[in-house]
Every structure is written in structure tokens, then in C-alpha cells.
N, C-alpha and C positions, 0 to 999 in steps of 0.2 A: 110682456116680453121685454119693456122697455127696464122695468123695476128689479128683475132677472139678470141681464145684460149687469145694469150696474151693481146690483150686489156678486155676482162674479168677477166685475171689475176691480172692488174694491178687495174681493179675498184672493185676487192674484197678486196686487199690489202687496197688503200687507203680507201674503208669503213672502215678497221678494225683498220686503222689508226687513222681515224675519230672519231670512237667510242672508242678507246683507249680512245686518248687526251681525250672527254665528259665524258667516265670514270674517269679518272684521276682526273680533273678541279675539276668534283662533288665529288669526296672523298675530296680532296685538302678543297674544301668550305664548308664540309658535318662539322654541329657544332650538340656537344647534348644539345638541347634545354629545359632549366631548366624554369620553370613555376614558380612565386610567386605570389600567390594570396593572396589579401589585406587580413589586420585580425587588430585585435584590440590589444594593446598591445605590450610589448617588442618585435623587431622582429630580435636580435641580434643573437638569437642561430638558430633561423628559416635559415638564413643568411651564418651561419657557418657551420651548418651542410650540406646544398647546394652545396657548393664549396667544403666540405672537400669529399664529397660523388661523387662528379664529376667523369665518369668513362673516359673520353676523356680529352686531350691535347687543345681541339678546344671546347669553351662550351658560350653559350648562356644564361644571363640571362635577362629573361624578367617578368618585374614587371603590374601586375593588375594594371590599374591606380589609387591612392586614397594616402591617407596621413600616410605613415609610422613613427613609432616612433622607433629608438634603446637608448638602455643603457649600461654602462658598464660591471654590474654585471658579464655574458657572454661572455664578448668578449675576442677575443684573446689578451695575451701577447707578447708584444717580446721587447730587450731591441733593440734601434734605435740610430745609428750615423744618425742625418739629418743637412746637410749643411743649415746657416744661421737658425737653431732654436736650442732648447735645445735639448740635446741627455740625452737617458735615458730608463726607461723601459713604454710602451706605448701600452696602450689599444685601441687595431686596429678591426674593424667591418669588412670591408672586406676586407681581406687579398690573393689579388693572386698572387700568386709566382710561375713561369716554367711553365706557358702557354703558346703553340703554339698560341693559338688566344684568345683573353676574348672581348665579346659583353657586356656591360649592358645598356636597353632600358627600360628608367623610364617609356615611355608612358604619359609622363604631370604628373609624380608622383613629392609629396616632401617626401623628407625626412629630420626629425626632431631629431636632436640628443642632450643627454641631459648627461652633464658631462664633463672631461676628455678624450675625444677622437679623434682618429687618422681615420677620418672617410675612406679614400680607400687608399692603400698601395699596388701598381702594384712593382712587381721584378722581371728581365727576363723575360718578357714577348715579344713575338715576335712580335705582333699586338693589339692593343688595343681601341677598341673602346666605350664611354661614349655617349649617346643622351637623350634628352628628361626627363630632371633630374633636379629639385631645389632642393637645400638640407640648412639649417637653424638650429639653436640651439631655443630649451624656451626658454630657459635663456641665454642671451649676457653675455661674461667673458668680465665683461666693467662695471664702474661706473661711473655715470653721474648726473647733479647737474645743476639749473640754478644760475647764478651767481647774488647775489641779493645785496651783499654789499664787498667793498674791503677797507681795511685802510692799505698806504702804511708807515704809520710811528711807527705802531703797529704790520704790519706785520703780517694780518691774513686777509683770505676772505671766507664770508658768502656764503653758496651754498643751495638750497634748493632740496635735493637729490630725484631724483626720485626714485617710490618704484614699479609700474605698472610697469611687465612683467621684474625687475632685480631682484638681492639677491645679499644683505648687511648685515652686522651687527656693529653696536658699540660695541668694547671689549675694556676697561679698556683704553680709549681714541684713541684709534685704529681705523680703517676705515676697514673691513675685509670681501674681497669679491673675488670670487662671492659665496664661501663656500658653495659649493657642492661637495657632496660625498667626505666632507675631502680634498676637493680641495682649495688653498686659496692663493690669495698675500701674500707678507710681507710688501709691501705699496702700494699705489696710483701709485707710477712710473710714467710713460709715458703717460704726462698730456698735452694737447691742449684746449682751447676754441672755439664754435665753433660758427656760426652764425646760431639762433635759427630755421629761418624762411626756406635759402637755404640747412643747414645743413654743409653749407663748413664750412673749417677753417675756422677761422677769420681773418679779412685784419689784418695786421699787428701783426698775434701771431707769438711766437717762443715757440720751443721744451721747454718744464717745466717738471723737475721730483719731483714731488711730495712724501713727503715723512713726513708729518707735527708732528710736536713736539708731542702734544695733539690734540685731536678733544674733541670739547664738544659741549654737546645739546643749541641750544636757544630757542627763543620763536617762533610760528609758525611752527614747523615740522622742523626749522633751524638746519645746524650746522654750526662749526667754526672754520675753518682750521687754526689753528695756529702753522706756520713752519719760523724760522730764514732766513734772505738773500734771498727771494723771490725777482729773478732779473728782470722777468714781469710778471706785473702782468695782471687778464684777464681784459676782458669790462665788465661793469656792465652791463646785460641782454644777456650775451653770455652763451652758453651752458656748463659747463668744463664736458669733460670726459676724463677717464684715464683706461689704459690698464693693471697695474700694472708693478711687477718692472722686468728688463732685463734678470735677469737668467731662470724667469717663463713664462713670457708672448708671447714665440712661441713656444708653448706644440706639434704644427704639421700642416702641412698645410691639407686644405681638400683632397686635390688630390697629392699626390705622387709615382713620376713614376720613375724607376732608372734600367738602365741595361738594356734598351726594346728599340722597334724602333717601327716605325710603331702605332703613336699616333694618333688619333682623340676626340675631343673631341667638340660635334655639339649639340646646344640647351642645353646648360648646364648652369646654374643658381645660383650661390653661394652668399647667403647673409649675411652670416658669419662664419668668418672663427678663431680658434684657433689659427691660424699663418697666411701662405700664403697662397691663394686660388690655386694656381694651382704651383707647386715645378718640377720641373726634371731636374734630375742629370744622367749625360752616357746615353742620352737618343739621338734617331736617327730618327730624320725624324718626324715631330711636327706638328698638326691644331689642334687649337683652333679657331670655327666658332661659330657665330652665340650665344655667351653667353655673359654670366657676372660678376661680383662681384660687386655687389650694394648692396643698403640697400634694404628692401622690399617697397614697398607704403604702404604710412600710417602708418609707423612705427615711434616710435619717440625716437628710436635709432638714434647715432648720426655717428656710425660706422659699417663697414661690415667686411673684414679681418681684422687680426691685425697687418699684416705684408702687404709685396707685393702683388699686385694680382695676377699676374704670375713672376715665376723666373726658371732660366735657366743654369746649370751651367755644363759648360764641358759638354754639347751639341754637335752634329752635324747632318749634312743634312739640308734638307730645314726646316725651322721654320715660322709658317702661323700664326697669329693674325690678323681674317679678322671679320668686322663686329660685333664686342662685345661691351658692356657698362660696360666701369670701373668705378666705384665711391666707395665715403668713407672709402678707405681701409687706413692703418695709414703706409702705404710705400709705393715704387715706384709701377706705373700702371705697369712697366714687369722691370728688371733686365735681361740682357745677360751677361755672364763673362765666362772667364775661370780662374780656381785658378794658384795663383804665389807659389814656396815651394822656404825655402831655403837651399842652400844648409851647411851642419853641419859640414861632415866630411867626409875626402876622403878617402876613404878603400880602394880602389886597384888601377890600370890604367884605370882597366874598372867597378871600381865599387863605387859609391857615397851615402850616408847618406844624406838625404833630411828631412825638418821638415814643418809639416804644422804652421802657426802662428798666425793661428784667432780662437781665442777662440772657435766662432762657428763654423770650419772648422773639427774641431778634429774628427777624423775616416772618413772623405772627401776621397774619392778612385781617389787617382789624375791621376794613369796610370797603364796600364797593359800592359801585351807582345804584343810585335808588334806596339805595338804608337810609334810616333815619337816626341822627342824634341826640342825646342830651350834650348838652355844656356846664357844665359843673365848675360855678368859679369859687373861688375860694375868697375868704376865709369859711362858706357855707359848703357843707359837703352834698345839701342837699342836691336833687336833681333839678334844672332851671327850665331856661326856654329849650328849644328844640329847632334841628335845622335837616333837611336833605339835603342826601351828598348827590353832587351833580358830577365831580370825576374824580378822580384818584391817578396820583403821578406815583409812584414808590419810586424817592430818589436810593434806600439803599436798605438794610436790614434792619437799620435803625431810625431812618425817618421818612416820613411819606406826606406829601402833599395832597391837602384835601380841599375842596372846588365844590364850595354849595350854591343849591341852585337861590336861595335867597343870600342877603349881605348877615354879617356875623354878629353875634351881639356887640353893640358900643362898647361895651365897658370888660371883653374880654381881653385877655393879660397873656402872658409869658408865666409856667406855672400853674395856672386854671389846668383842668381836664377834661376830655371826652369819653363819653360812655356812649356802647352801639346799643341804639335801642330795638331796631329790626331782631336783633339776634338772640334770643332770651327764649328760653325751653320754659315748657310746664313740665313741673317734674315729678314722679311717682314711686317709688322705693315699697316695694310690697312683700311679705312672706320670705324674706333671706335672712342669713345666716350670716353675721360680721363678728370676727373674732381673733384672737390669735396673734396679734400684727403692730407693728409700728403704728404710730398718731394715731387718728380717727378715723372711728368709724364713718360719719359721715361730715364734708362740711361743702353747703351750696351758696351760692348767691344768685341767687334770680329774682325780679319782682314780680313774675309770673307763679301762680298756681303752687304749692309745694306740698304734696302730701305724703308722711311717711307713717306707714301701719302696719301693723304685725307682723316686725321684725324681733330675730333676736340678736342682742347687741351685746359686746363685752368689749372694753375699748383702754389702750393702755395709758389715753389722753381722754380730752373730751371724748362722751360718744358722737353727742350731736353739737356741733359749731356752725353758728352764722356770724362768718366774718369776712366782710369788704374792705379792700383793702388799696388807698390810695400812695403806700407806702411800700417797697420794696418789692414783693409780690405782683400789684398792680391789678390785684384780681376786682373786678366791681361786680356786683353792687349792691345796694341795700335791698331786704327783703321785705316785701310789701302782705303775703298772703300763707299762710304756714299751718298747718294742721298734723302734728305728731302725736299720734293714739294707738293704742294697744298694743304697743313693744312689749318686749321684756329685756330690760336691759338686768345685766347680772355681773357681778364684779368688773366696775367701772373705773375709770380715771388710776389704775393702781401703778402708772408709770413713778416715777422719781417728779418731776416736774407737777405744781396743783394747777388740776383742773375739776370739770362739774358732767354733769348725766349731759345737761343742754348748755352749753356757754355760748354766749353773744356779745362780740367783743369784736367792734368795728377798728380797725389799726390806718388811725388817719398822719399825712404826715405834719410837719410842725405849722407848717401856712393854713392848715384846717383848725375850725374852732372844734375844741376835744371835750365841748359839752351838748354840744348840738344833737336834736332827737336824730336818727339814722334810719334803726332800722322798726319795723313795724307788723301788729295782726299775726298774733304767731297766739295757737291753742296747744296747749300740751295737756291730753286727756285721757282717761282708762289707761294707764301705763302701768305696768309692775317694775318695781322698780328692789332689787335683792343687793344691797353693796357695803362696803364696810366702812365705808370713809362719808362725812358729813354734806359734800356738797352735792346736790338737787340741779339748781338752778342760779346761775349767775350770769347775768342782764346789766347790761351795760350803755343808754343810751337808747331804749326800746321806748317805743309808743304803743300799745295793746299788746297785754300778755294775760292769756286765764289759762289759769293750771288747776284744774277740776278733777274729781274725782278717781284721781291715781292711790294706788297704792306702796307704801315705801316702807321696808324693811330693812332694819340692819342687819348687817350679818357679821360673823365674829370668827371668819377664815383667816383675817389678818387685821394687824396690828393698826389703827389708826393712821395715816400719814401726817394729815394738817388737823388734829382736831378742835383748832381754834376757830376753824373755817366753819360758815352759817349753811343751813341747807339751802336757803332761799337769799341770795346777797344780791341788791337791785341797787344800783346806780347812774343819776341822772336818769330815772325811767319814769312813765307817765302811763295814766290808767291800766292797774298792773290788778286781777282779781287771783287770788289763790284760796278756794273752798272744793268742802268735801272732799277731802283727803284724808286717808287716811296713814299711820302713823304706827310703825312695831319695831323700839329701839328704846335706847337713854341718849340721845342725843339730846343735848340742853341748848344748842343754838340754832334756833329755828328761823329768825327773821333777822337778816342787818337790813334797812331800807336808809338812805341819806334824805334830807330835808327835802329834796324835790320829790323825790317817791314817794312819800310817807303821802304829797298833795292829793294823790289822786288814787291812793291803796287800801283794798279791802283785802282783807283777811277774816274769813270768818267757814264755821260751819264745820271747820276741819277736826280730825277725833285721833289723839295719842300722842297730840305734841306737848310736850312741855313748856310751861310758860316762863 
């Protein structure tokens, strides 16, 4: 009776244990599910009021499916520090800030935004998930022109401006767009030609800032760009378009996430973008599946972002880009970095003045209590001892006082730098589609984990770039672990400007020694490799590189650009293996290695090179 008694004891217990936990789970997952049903019209305030009315921590919205339109009028203010675009005050649609959990499920919805705006702005949020969502502007912040005549000794070229689905104006010889809602360039700026047919760059353009003297009408709907010192100029029957000038044209990315973990973001669709399509900063634990930033079909736009299409900065946890389509954006298909500060001025044993140094960086939140640092003094770029930060003063956008909990190294300077070490993603790049687009396809810096596989790449610069950079940019930091296998990269590097498939080219400033090893443990293997122009692999200051059993083919689509340039060109590098490759071309310059390279380089095993 007794042995009875207690084993019903115990199966009462563990029921009630059972249904704790099932209670528990289901509050834990329980969200208040907000309804948007389609309607016609501005749906900005619809939008704001929703969230601002949310009675839960955990909340849900879920969109009717059909075609939503916002505008500015409504939306919310707030002034924005956004790393890599302009900081400023910025009219935001949905704004969540201090959520436990935020769902939004478009259901096959677009959304269409028209103006100045910061379409989603996530802060603190603990979990975040985006699905089933395209979002697009009417009107592209872009002006575009087919290239109809160009005279290089007159120094002006004929464009025939498109006027279907943009907004432009002539003022007083001026080019003034996209002038809406009071919105407007101060020039042309950041100008590319493009090839009409595929939409990419064009073979052999370079970066153009446009910025012309006068503009006047001609005959046929003509104008006539006439600007001094135009260094190239485009193709006749190439597209130009241009994004305007630098301080305006990254008003915000579509998606920004900062201060949150637990990101998703599945079946998401960006066809254009005010800046970068997808931004996050202090952000932990990362998927992006199953989307894009392209242009629409059948659009005869000739750009989709206006910056990157994802970017990453002071990240950590796992980081997912699986199954996406990048094209047309006018920067890198993803950016990984962490920022470099340097440091100003030394306040105490344990206390340092640090500055951030890129214009676009100012109000960048580099560390908080409890991260850990490197100290990086120069003339070595390498990474040194290590310190925790105990508190953070931010005296202004541009310098911040930082209080560790131990004293600082002796022998640290004015000049030296900091890198956060807390904050550094593993990063993953699987089965997408980069193509189409301004610079690179891809370029990272992290010492954590990097593996990128079975992509397909086409890139009008480098495809793949690792470069840290203690010098203008301010991005760190060297990369320690790197594994790029079974691409297929296919018509590479065919911008104006020479580049390589993989270039690794650390850019330190002048107080750094500019021979020192950097970066490090990088495989480049199984890769198909289809392009026209000679360079492979150029390594610059690399400690471990094996490039194994790729295949490389020339192709004969287009004319050589540098063919003086070596497939494989290593400088200042160390234990470098390149075998079993293979080789289908007449390329005659297969290896430049310099006297330190050559120390520690095998080269063997490989079949169709020319010696």
C-alpha cells in the first residue's frame, strides 16, 4: 500500500511537472496577434498606431495579403547615428524598440514606399522575425539616361533621360532628382554605365562622380552633360545611372537591426533600397534565407539598393546567408567588419579616450561593459594583449571614453588602436546568387569561422576580398580561419579598375609596418573558376593559404584587361600550397611569388599551366 501511495505520488508530481513546463512553453511562445487588413491608401498611421497600441512584450503582426502603400507625412521621427550611411533625423514606418519577440508575416504582401524613408528600424529586440514580404519604392532615388553620344575632347556626353516611373527636373542647368517631398541631390554623384540588355555594370567601367558644369536641352528629348576632366568616359548605348552625391545618397537601409539577437529573416524581397538592404549593428545570432535584393522583372531600372545588400558590423553568433539572390545593388553583396577606434588620449592607468574616424562611423556604439578588447599598437598591426571594459562615457559622436576593469598597457600611445573582441560573427554564405552590381561580391573581416560554398559569383571587382583596414574605413580585422569551396565564380573582376577571383590586401595606415604577416588559414578549394582576364589569387601579407583542386578556365567573351597580371601573385606571404588544379587557357603567367614567398611555397601537382 505504502510502495502504491508513492508511486502515485510521484506520477502526480511529474504530471504537474509536465504541465508546469506546457504551461510555461505556452506563455513563453503565447504573442498578441495584431491583424492588418489591406485598405487603400496611406497605411503609415494604420502601421504606427498598431505597434504603438501593442499591450504585450511578445506581438505579432500579420498582414492581409495585397499591395500596401506608406508615406512620410505620418511616420515617425527620430534623429539616427547609422553606421556606413548618413546620420540624421529620419522618418521611420515601423519602428520597434524593446521587444521581447516581433513576428511580421507579409503573406506574399508588397510594400511600396514613397519618399524619404527608413522603412523597418528593429532596437533591442530580443527575437525577430520578417517572412513573406517584398517591399519597393514608385519612385527609384536614381537617375538614368541612355548613353547616346559622348565627345572626349569637348568633354560632354549626350544621355537620353528616362522619364517612365522616375522624377527629375532641369533647374537653371542643374540635373535635380528624384525631388520628392522636398527631397533632392545636389548632383548626379555616384555615376556607373550600365549594359542595357543584362543590366550589369559594364565591362570595363569605373566609379564616375558626376557632378556637370551645366546641363542643357537638345534635340529629341536630349540632354548634355557638360562637366570638365571626365576621366572615363561611358560606351555609347550603355545605360548611365547615378545615385547622387555622398553625403545624401544612404538616407537608410530597408531593414535595420541593432542591439537584438535572434534575427530571421525568411522569403524577404528588397527591390530597392535608400541605402543598404539589410544593415545590423550589435546584433547576435543572424539568418537571412531564402531572399533577395534585386531588381523587380521587367523593370527597366537599372539598380536595386543603393549601397550593400547586407552589411554587418560588430556582430556576433552565427551569421546565415543561405539561398538568396543578390543583384543590382551599387555595393558589396554582404560586408562583415568589426570597427577599429583610435586611440586620443590617455586619462588614467585604467582609463582611455578613443575616437571613431570615418565620417560614416560617428555615433557607431563600438563597446559596452563587459566586451572584451584587443590593443593593437603600432608600428605592429598584429593583435596584442587584451583588456575588459568596465564602463563607457560616450562624450560625443565622435569620442567615447572607455574604463577598464584592469590598468592599460605601459607602453600604449596616442595613435595605437582598439578592436572589440566580444563582438565578431561566424560567418556562413551558402547557395546564393551575387551578380550584376557595383564592387564585390563579397568582402569580411572576422577571426571567427568563415565559410563560403556553393555560390554563384560574378563580380565587377574582386569577387572575394579580405581586407582590414586600420586606414580610412576603420573596418578590422584580420582573418584567422577561411574556408571558400565549390563556387562558381564566372566573369570576374571585369570592372575598369584590376582586381583578382580572391584578393587579400590589408590597407594599414602609414604608422603600421606595411610588411608585417596580417591576415591568416584561408583554403580556397573545388571552385570553378570561367573568366577572361588572368588574375586567380592575389595575397598580400597572408600566413596559410592552400588552393587545391580548383578548376580554371579561360574564357574568350572579352578582351583581356591587365594581361601582364599573374594568376597566382603572393606578396610578403608565408606557407602558401597551390596543387592539383587544374588549368583550360594560354595564359603564360602563372606564379609571381617575391623573395619571402618563394620561403615557404609549394607549387606542385597542378595540370595545364604553362611554365
Amino acid at each position: 500500500m505504502i510502495k502504491i501511495q508513492m508511486i502515485s505520488t510521484k506520477i502526480k508530481f511529474s504530471i504537474e511537472v509536465i504541465l508546469c513546463a506546457f504551461f510555461m512553453a505556452f506563455t513563453a511562445n503565447a504573442k498578441e496577434v495584431i491583424e492588418i487588413k489591406h485598405a487603400e491608401g496611406d497605411m503609415t498611421s494604420r502601421v504606427r498606431h498598431a505597434i504603438k497600441n501593442a499591450k504585450d512584450k511578445d506581438i505579432q503582426l500579420v498582414f492581409q495579403k495585397g499591395i500596401y502603400t506608406f508615406k512620410g507625412d505620418y511616420a515617425i521621427g527620430k534623429y539616427l547615428y547609422i553606421t556606413n550611411h548618413g546620420n540624421g533625423f529620419k522618418k521611420i514606418i515601423f519602428n520597434l524598440e524593446g521587444f521581447n519577440s516581433v513576428e511580421i508575416n507579409g503573406q506574399g504582401s508588397e510594400f511600396i514606399f514613397h519618399g524619404a524613408l527608413a522603412p523597418f528600424v528593429f532596437e533591442d529586440c530580443n527575437n525577430i522575425s520578417v517572412t513573406n514580404l517584398t517591399i519597393d519604392w514608385d519612385i527609384p532615388f536614381a537617375f538614368q539616361g541612355d548613353v547616346m553620344a559622348v565627345n572626349k575632347k569637348e568633354s560632354y556626353i549626350d544621355i537620353k533621360p528616362y522619364t517612365d516611373g522616375f522624377s527629375w527636373e532641369l533647374k537653371k542647368g542643374k540635373i535635380v532628382f528624384p525631388a520628392i517631398d522636398g527631397f533632392e541631390y545636389a548632383n548626379l554623384g555616384s555615376t556607373l554605365p550600365h549594359n542595357k540588355e543584362t543590366k550589369a555594370v559594364d565591362f570595363g567601367a569605373w566609379d564616375m562622380h558626376l557632378e556637370p558644369n551645366y546641363v542643357e536641352k537638345i534635340k529629341g528629348g536630349q540632354l548634355r552633360l557638360h562637366q570638365k576632366s571626365i576621366r572615363h568616359f561611358p560606351r555609347v548605348g550603355s545605360v548611365l545611372n547615378s545615385k547622387g552625391n555622398r553625403e545624401l545618397d544612404r538616407y537608410a537601409p530597408a531593414f535595420l537591426t541593432r542591439r537584438s539577437k535572434n534575427v530571421l529573416f525568411d522569403n524577404v524581397t528588397i527591390h530597392h533600397a535608400l541605402g543598404m538592404g539589410f544593415l545590423f549593428e550589435r546584433t547576435d545570432g543572424i539568418n537571412i534565407l531564402n531572399s533577395g535584393v534585386y531588381i523587380r522583372e521587367g523593370s527597366n531600372r537599372m539598380i536595386s539598393a543603393t549601397a550593400d545588400a547586407t552589411h554587418f558590423a560588430n556582430c556576433k553568433g552565427n551569421i546565415l546567408i543561405e539561398n538568396c539572390r543578390i543583384e543590382g545593388m551599387y555595393d558589396d553583396g554582404t560586408n562583415v567588419h568589426g570597427t577599429y577606434v583610435e586611440v586620443d588620449k590617455i586619462l588614467a592607468k585604467n582609463k582611455v579616450r578613443v575616437a571613431l574616424k570615418h565620417f560614416e562611423q560617428m555615433g557607431f556604439e563600438f563597446a559596452g561593459k563587459g566586451d572584451e578588447i584587443w590593443f593593437i599598437k603600432n608600428p605592429n598591426p598584429q593583435r596584442a594583449s587584451e583588456g575588459v571594459i568596465k564602463a563607457v562615457n560616450v562624450i560625443n559622436e565622435k569620442y567615447i571614453d572607455l574604463t577598464l576593469e584592469a590598468n592599460l598597457p605601459s607602453d600604449l600611445k596616442p595613435g595605437d588602436i582598439l578592436e572589440n573582441k566580444t563582438w565578431n560573427p561566424v560567418f556562413t554564405m551558402r547557395g546564393n546568387t551575387i551578380r550584376d552590381h557595383r564592387a564585390r561580391n563579397i568582402i569580411i573581416k572576422t577571426p571567427k569561422k568563415i565559410v563560403i560554398e556553393n555560390n554563384d559569383l560574378s563580380s565587377m571587382m574582386s569577387s572575394i576580398m579580405l581586407r582590414g583596414e586600420t586606414f580610412f574605413w576603420f573596418e578590422s580585422g584580420n582573418v584567422e580561419d577561411v574556408l571558400i569551396r565549390n563556387n562558381r565564380f564566372t566573369h570576374c573582376a571585369y570592372g575598369g579598375a584590376e582586381h583578382a577571383i580572391l584578393k587579400v590586401s590589408p590597407r594599414l595606415g602609414k604608422s603600421f609596418n606595411q610588411t608585417e604577416l596580417y591576415d591568416r588559414n584561408i583554403v580556397f578549394e573545388n571552385n570553378t573558376i570561367e573568366t577572361f582576364d588572368n588574375r586567380i589569387i592575389w595575397a598580400d601579407r597572408l600566413d596559410g593559404l592552400i588552393v587545391r583542386g580548383n578548376t580554371i578556365k579561360q574564357t574568350f567573351t572579352e578582351k583581356q584587361q591587365y594581361p601582364d597580371a599573374y594568376m597566382f601573385d603572393l606578396i610578403n606571404c608565408k606557407n602558401v600550397e597551390i596543387y592539383k588544379n587544374k588549368y583550360e587557357g594560354n595564359c603564360e603567367k602563372v606564379l609571381k611569388a617575391d623573395k619571402v614567398s618563394k620561403q615557404t611555397l609549394t607549387f606542385k601537382k597542378n595540370k595545364g599551366f604553362k611554365k
